[in-house]
N, CA and C atoms of all chains as a GROMACS GRO file, in nm:
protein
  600
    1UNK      N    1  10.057  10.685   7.243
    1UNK     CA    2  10.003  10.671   7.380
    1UNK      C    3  10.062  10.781   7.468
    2UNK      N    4   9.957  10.822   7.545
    2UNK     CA    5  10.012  10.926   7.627
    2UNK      C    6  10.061  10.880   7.799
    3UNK      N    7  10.120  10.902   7.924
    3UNK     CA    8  10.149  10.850   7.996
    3UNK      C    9  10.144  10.948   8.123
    4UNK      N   10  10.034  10.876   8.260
    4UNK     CA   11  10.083  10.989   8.344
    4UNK      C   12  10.133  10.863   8.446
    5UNK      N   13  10.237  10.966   8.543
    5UNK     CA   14  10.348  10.899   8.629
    5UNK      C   15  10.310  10.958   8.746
    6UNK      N   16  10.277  10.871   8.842
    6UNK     CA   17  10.276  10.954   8.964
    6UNK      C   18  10.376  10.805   9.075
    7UNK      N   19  10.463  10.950   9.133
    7UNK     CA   20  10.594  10.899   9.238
    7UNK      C   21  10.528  10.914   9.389
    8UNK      N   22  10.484  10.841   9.463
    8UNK     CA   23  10.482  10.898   9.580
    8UNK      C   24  10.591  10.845   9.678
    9UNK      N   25  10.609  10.984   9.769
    9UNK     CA   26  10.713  10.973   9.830
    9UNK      C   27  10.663  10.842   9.979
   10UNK      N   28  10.771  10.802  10.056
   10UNK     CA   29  10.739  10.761  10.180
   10UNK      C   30  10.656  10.850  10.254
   11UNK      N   31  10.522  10.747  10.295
   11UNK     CA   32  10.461  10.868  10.363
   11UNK      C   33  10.491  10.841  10.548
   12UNK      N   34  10.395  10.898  10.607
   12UNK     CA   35  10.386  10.885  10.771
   12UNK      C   36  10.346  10.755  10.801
   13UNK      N   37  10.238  10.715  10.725
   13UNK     CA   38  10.206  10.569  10.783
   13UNK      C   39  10.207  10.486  10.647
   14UNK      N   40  10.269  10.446  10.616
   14UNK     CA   41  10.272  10.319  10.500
   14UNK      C   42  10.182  10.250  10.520
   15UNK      N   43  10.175  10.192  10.611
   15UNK     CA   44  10.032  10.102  10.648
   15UNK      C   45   9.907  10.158  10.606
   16UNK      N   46   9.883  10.265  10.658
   16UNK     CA   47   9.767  10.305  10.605
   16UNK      C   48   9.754  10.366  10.459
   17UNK      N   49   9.817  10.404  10.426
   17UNK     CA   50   9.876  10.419  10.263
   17UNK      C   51   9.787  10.315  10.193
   18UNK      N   52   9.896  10.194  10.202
   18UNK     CA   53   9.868  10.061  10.152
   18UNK      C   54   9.705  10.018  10.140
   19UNK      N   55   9.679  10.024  10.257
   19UNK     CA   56   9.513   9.999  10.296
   19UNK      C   57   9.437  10.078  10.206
   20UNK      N   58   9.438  10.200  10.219
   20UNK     CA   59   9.359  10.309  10.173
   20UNK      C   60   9.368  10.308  10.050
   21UNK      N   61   9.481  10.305   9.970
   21UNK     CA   62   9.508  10.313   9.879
   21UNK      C   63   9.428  10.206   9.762
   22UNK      N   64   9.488  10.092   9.790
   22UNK     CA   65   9.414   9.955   9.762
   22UNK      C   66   9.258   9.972   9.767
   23UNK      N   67   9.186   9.984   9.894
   23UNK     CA   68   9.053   9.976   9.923
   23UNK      C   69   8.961  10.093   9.882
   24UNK      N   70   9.052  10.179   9.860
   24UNK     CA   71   8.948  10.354   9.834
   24UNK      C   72   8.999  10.397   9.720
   25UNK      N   73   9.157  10.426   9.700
   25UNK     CA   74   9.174  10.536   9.645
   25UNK      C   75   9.156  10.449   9.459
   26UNK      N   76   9.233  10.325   9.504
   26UNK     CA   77   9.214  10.241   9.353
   26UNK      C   78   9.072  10.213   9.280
   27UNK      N   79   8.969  10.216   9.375
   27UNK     CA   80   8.856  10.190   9.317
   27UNK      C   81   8.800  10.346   9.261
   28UNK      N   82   8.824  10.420   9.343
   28UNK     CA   83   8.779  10.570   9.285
   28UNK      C   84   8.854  10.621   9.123
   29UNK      N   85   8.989  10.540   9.139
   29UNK     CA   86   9.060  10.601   9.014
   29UNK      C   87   9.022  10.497   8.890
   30UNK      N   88   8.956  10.369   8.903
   30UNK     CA   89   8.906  10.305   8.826
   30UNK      C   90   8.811  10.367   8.716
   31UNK      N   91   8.752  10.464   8.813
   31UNK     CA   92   8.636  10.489   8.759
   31UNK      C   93   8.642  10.618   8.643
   32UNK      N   94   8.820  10.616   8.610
   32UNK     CA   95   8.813  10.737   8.572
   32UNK      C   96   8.816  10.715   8.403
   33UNK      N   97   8.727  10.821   8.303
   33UNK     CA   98   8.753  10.727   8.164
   33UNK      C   99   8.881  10.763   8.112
   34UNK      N  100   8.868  10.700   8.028
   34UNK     CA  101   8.936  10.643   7.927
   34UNK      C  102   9.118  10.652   7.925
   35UNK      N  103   9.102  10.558   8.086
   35UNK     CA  104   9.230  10.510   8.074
   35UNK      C  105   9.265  10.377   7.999
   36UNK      N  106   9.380  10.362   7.929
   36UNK     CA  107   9.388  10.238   7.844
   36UNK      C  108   9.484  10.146   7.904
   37UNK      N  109   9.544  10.169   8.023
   37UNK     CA  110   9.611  10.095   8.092
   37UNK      C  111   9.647  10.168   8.217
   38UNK      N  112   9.689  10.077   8.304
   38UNK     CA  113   9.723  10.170   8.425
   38UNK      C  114   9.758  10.044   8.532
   39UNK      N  115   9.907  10.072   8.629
   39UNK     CA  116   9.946   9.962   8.715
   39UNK      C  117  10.011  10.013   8.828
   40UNK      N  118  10.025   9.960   8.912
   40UNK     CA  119  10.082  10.021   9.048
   40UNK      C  120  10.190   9.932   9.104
   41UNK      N  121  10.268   9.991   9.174
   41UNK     CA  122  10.378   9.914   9.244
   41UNK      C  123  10.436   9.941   9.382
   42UNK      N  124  10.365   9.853   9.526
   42UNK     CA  125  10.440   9.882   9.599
   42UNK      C  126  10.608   9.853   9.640
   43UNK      N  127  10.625   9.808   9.536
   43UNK     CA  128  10.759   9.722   9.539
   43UNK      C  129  10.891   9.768   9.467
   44UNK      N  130  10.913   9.928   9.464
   44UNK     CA  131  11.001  10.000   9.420
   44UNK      C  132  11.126   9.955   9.446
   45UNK      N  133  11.230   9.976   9.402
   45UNK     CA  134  11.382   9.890   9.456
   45UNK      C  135  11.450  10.010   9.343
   46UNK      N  136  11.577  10.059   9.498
   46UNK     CA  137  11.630  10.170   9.364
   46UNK      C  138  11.716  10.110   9.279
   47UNK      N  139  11.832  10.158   9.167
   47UNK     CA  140  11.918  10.058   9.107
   47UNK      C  141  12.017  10.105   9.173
   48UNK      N  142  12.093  10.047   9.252
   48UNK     CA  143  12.221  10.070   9.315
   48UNK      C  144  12.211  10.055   9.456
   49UNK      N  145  12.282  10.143   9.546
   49UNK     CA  146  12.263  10.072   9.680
   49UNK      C  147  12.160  10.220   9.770
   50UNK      N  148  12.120  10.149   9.858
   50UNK     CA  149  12.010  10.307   9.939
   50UNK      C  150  11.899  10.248   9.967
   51UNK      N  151  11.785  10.339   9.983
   51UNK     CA  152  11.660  10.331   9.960
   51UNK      C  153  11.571  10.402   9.868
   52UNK      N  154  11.514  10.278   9.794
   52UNK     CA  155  11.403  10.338   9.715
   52UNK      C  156  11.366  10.515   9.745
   53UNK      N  157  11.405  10.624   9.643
   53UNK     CA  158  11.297  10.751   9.684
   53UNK      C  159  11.211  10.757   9.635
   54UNK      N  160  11.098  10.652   9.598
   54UNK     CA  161  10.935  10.615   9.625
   54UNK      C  162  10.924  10.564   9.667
   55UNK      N  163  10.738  10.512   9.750
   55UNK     CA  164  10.747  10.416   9.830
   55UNK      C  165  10.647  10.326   9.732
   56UNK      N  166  10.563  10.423   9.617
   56UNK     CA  167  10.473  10.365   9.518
   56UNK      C  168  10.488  10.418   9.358
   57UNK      N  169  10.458  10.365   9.292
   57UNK     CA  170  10.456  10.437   9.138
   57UNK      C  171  10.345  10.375   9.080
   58UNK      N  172  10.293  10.492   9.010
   58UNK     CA  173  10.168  10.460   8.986
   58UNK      C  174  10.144  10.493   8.777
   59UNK      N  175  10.097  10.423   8.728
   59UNK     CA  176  10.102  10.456   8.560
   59UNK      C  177  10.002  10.452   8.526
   60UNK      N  178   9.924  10.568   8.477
   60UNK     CA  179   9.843  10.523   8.383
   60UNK      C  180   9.846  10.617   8.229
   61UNK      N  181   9.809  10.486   8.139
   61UNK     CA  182   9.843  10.561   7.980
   61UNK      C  183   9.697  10.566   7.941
   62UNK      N  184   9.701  10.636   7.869
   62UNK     CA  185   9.555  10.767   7.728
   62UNK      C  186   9.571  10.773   7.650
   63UNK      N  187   9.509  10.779   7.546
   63UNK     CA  188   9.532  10.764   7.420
   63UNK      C  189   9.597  10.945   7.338
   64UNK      N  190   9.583  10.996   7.428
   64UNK     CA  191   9.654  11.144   7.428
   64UNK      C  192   9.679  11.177   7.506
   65UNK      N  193   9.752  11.364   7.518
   65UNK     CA  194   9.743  11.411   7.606
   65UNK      C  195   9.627  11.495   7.645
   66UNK      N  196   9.553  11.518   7.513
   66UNK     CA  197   9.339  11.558   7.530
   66UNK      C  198   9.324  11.490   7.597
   67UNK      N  199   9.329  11.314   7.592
   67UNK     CA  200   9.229  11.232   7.673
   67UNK      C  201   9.290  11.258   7.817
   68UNK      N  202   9.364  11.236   7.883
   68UNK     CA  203   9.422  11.246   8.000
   68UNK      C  204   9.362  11.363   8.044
   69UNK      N  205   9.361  11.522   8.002
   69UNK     CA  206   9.360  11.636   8.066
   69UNK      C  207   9.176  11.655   8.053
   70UNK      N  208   9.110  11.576   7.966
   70UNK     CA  209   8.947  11.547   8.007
   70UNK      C  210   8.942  11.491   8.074
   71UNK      N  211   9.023  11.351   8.091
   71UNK     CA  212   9.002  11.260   8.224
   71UNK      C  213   8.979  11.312   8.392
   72UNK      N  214   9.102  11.384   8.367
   72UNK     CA  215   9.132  11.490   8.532
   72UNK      C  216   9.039  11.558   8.554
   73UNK      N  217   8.959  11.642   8.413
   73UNK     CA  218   8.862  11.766   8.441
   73UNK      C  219   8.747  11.708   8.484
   74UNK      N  220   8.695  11.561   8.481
   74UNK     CA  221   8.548  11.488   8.486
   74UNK      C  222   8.554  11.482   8.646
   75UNK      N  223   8.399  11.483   8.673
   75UNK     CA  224   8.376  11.463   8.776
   75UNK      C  225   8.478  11.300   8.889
   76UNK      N  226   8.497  11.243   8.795
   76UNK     CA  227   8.546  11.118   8.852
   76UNK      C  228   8.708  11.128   8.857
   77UNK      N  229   8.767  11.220   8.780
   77UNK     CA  230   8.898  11.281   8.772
   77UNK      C  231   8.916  11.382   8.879
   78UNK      N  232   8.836  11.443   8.917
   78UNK     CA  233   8.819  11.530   9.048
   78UNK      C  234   8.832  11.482   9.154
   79UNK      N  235   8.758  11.358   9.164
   79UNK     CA  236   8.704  11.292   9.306
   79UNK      C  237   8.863  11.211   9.273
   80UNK      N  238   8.936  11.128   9.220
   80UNK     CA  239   9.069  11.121   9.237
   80UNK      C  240   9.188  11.206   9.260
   81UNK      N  241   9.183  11.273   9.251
   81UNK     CA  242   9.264  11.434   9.296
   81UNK      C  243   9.231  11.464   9.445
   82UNK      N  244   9.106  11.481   9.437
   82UNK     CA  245   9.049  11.505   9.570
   82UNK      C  246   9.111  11.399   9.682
   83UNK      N  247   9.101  11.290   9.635
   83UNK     CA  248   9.132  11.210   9.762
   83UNK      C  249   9.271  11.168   9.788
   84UNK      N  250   9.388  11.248   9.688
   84UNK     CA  251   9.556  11.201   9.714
   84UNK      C  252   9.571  11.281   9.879
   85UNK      N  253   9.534  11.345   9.918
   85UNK     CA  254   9.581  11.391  10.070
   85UNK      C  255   9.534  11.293  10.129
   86UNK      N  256   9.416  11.248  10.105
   86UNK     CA  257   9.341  11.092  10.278
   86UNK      C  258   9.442  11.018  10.277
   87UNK      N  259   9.569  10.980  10.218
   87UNK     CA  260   9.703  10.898  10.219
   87UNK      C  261   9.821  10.926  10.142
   88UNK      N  262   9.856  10.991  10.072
   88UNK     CA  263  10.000  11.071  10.021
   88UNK      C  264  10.042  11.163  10.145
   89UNK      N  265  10.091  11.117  10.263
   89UNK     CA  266  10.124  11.207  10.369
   89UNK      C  267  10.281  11.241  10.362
   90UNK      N  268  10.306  11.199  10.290
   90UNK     CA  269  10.463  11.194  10.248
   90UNK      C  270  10.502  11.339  10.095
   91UNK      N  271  10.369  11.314  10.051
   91UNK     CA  272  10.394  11.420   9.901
   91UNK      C  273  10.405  11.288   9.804
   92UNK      N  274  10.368  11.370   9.652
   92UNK     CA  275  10.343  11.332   9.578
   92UNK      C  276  10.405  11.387   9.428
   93UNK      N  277  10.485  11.353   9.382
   93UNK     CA  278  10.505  11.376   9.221
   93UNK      C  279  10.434  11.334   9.104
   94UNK      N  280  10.390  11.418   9.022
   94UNK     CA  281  10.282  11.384   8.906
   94UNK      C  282  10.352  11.466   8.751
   95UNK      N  283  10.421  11.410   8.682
   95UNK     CA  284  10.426  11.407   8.568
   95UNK      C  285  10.344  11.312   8.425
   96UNK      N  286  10.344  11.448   8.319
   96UNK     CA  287  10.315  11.305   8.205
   96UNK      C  288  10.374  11.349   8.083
   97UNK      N  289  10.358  11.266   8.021
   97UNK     CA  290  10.451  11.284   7.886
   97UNK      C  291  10.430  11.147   7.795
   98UNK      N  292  10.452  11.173   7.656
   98UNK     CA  293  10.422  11.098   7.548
   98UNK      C  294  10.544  10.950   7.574
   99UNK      N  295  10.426  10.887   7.518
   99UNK     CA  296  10.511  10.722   7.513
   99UNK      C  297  10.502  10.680   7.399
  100UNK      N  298  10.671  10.653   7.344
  100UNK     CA  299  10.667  10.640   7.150
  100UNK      C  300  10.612  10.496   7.149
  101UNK      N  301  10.554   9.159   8.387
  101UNK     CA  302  10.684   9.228   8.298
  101UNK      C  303  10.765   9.280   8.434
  102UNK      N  304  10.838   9.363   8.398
  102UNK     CA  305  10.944   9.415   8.510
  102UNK      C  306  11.007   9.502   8.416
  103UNK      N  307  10.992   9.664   8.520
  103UNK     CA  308  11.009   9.812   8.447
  103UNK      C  309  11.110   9.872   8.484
  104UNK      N  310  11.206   9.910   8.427
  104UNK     CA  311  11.349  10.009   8.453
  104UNK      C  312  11.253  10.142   8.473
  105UNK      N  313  11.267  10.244   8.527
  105UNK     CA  314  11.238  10.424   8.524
  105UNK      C  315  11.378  10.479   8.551
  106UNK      N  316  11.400  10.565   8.467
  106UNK     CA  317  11.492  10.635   8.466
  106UNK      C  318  11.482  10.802   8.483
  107UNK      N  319  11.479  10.876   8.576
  107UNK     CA  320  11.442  10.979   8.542
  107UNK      C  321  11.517  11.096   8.562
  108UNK      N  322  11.547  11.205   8.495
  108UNK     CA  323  11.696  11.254   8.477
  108UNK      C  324  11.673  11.405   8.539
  109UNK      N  325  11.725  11.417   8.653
  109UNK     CA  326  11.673  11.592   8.668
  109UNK      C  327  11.746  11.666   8.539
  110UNK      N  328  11.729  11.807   8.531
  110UNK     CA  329  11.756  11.932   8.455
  110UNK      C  330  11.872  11.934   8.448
  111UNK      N  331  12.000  11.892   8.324
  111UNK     CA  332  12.118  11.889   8.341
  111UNK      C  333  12.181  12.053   8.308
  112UNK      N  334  12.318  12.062   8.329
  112UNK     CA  335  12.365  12.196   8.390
  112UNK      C  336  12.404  12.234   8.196
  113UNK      N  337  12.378  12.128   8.084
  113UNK     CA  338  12.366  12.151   7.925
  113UNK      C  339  12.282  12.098   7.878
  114UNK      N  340  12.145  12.137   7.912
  114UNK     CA  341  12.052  12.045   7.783
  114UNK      C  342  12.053  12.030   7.661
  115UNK      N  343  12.097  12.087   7.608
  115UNK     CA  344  12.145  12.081   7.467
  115UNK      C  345  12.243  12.007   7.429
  116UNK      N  346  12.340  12.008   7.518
  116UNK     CA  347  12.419  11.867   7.511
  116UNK      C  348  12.378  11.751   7.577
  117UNK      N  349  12.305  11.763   7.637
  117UNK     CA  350  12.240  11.640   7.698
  117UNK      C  351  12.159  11.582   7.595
  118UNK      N  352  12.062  11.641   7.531
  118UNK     CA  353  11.996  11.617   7.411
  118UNK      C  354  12.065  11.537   7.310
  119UNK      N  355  12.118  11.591   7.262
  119UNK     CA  356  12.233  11.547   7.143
  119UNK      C  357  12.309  11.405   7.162
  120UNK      N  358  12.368  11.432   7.294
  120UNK     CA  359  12.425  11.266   7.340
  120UNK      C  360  12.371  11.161   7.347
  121UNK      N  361  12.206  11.233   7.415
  121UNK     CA  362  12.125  11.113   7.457
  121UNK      C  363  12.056  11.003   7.328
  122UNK      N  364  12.062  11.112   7.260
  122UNK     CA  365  12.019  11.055   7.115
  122UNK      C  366  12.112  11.005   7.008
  123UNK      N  367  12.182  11.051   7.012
  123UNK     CA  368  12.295  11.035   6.926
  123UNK      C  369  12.428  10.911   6.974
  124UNK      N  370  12.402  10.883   7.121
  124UNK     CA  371  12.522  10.811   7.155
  124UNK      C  372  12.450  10.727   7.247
  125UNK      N  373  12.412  10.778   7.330
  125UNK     CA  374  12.355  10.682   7.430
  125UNK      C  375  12.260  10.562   7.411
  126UNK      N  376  12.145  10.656   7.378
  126UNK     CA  377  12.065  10.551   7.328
  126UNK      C  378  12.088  10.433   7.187
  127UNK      N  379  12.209  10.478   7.114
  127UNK     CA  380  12.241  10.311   7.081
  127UNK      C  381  12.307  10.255   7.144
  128UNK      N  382  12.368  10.347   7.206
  128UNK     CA  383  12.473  10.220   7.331
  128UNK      C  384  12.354  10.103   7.450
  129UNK      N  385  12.225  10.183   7.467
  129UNK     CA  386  12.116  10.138   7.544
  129UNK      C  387  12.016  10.016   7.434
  130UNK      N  388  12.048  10.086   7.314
  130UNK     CA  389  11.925   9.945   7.255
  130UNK      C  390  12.013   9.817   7.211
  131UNK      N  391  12.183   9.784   7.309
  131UNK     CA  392  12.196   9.691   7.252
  131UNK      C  393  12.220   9.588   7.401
  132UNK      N  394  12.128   9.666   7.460
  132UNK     CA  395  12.125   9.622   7.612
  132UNK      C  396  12.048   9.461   7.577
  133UNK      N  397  12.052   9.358   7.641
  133UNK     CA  398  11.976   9.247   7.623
  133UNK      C  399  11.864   9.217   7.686
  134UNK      N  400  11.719   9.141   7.629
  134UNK     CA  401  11.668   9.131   7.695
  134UNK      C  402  11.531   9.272   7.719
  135UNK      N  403  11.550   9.331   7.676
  135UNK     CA  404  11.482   9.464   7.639
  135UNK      C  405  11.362   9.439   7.556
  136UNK      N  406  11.234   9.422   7.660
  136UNK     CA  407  11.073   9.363   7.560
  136UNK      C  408  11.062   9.521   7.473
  137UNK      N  409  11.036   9.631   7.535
  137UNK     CA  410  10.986   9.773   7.534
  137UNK      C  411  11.057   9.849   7.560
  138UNK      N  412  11.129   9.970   7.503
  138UNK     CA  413  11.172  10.114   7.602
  138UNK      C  414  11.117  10.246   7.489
  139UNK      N  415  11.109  10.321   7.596
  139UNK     CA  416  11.080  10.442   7.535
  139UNK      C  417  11.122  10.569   7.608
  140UNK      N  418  11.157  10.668   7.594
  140UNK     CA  419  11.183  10.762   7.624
  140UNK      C  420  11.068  10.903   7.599
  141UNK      N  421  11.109  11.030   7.716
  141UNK     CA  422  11.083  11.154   7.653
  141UNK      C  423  11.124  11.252   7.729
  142UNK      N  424  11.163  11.390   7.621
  142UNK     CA  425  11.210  11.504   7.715
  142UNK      C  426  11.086  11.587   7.704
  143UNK      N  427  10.962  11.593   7.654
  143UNK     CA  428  10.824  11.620   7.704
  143UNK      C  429  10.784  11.575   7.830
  144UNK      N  430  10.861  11.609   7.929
  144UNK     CA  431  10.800  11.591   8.075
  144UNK      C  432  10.730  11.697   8.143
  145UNK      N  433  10.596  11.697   8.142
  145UNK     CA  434  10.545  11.848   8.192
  145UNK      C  435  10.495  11.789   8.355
  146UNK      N  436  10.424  11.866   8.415
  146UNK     CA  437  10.439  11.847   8.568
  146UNK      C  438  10.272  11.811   8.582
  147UNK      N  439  10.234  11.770   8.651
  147UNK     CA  440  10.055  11.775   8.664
  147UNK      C  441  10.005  11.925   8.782
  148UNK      N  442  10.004  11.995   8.708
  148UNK     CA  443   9.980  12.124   8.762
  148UNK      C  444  10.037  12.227   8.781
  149UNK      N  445  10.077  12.351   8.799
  149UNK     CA  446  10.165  12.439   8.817
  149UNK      C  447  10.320  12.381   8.798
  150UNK      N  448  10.380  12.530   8.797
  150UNK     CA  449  10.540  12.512   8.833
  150UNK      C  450  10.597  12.412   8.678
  151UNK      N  451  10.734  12.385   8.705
  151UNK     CA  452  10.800  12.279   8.629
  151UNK      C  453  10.805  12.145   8.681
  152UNK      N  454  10.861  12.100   8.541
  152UNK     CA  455  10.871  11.940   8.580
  152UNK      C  456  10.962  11.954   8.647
  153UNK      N  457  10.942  11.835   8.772
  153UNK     CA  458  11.099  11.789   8.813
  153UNK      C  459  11.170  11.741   8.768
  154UNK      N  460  11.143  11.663   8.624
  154UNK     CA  461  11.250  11.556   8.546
  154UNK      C  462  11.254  11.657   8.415
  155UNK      N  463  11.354  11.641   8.362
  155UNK     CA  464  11.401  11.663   8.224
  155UNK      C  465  11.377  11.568   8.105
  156UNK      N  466  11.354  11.455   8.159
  156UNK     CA  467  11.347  11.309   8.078
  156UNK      C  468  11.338  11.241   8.162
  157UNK      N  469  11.225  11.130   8.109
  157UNK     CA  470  11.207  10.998   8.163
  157UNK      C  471  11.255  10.875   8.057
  158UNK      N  472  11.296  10.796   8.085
  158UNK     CA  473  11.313  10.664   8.035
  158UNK      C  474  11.250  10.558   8.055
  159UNK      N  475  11.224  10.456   8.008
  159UNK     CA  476  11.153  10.347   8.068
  159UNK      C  477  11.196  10.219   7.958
  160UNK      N  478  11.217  10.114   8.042
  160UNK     CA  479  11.270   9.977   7.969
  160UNK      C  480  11.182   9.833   8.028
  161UNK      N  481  11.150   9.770   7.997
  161UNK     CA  482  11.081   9.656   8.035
  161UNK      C  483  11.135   9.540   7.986
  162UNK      N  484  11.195   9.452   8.076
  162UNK     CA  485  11.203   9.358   8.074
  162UNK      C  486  11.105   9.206   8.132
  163UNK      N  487  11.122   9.119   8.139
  163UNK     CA  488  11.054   8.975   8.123
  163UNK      C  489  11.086   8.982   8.300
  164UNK      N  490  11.124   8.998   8.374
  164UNK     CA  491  11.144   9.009   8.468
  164UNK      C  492  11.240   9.068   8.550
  165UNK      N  493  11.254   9.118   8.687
  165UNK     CA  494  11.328   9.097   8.720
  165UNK      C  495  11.499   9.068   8.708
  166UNK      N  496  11.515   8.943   8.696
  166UNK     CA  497  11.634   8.888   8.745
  166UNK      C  498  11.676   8.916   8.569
  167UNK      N  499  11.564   8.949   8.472
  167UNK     CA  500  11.648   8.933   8.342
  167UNK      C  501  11.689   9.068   8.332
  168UNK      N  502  11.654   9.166   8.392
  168UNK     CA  503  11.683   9.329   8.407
  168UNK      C  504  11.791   9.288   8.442
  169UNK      N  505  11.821   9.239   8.576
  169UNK     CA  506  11.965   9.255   8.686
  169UNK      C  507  12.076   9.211   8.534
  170UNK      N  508  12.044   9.055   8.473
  170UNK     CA  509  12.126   8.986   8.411
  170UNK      C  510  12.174   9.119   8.280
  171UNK      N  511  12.061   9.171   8.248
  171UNK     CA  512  12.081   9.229   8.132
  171UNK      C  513  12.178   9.364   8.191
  172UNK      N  514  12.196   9.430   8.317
  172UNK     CA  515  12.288   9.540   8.349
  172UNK      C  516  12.434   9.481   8.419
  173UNK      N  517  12.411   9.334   8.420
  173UNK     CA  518  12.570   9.315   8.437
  173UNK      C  519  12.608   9.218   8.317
  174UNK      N  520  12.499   9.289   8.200
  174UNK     CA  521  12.669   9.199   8.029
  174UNK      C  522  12.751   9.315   8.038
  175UNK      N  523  12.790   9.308   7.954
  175UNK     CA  524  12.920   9.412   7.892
  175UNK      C  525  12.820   9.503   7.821
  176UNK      N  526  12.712   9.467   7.766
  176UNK     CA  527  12.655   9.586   7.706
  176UNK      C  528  12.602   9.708   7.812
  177UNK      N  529  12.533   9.626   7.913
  177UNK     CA  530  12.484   9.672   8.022
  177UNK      C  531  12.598   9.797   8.108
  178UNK      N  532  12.678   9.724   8.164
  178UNK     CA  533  12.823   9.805   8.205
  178UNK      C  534  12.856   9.915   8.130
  179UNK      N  535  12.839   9.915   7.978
  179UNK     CA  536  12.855  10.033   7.901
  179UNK      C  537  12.801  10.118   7.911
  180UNK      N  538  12.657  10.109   7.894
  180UNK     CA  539  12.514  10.187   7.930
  180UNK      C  540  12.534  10.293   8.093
  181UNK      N  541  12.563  10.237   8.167
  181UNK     CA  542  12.578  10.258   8.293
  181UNK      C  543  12.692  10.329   8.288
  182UNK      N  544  12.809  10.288   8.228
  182UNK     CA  545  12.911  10.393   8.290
  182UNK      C  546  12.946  10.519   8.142
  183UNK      N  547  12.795  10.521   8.057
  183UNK     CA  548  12.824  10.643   7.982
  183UNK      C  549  12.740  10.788   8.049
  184UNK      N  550  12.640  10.710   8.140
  184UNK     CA  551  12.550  10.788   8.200
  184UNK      C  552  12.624  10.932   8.229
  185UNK      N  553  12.767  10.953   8.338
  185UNK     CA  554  12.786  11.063   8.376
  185UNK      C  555  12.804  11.166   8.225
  186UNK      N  556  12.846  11.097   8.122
  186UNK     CA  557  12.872  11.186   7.980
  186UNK      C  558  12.749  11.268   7.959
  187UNK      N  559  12.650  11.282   8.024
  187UNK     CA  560  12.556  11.367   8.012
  187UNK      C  561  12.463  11.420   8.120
  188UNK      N  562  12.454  11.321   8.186
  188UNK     CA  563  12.328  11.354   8.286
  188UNK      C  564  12.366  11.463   8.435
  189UNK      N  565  12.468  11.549   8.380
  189UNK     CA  566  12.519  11.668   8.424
  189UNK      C  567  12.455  11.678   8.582
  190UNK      N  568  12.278  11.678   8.615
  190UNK     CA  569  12.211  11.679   8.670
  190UNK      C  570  12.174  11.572   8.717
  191UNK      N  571  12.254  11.480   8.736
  191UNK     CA  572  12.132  11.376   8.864
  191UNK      C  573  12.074  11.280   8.769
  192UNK      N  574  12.044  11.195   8.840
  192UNK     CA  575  11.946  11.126   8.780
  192UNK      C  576  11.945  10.988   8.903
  193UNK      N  577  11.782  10.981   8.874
  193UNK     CA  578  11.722  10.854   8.966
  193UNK      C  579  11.686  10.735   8.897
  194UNK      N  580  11.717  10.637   8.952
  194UNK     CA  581  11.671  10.487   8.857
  194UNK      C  582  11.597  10.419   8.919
  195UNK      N  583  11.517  10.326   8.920
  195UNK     CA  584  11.425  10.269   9.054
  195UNK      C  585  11.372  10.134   8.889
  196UNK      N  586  11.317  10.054   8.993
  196UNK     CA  587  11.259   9.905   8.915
  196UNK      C  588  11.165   9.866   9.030
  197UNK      N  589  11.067   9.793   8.931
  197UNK     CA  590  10.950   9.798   9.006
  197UNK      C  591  10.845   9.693   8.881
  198UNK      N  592  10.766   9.567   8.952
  198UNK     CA  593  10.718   9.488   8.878
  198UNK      C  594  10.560   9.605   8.787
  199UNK      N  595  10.518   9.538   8.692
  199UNK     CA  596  10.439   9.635   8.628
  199UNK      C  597  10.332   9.487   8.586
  200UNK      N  598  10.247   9.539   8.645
  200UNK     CA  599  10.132   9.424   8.678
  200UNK      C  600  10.035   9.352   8.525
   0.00000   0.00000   0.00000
């Protein structure tokens, strides 16, 4: 299984984050194929004492790293890319890498 | 479930970081309790230009929550935790977060 990770940082408005995110940005990334799992978390907690440095984490796994990098290139992989600025006002980290 | 992330910036010896992590650490980590899933990788590439920010990610799943917390204060747990500086030269971030 292959795995992409995306960290987003605290943005300007959390609130609207949350909203947008949930109501727009999740249904657009639904649509993307052949993800084989994928989960979100507004509920980051760091291990030790501070604050969380995300405010969301986001997973989704592929059955490769082919399937993932067709996923991104499709029209519906676009239109998710496209829309991380309408609420990542904070920035965004995107790694992926193999899951044994 | 309920997800450990571990993610390790670029230590100042990867090569010894490598070696430890595999060789020492991670059995000192699989006798952590309570542990449904973990997996690791130092295949961390970035989603687009530039480098990764992480060197390695980790990831552990537990049954919840409170069985994560229980499982980092046994004695196995305490071990795990205080072998970390023996390698991670560079930093490293930990964060937990439910996984839907």
């Amino acid at each position: 299984m292959y795995r992409l990770l995306v960290l987003y940082n605290e943005p300007k408005d959390p609130a609207h984050f949350r909203k947008y995110y949930v109501e727009t940005h999740l249904p657009l990334a639904s649509k993307i194929p052949g993800v084989k799992k994928a989960s979100y978390s507004f509920d980051v907690k760091p291990m030790g004492p501070g604050k969380s440095p995300y405010f969301c984490v986001f997973e989704a796994d592929f059955e490769s790293e082919a399937a993932m990098m067709s996923a991104f290139g499709s029209k519906e992989g676009q239109a998710v890319a496209g829309d991380v600025p309408n609420y990542a006002s904070g920035g965004v980290t995107m790694v992926h890498f193999p899951v044994g």
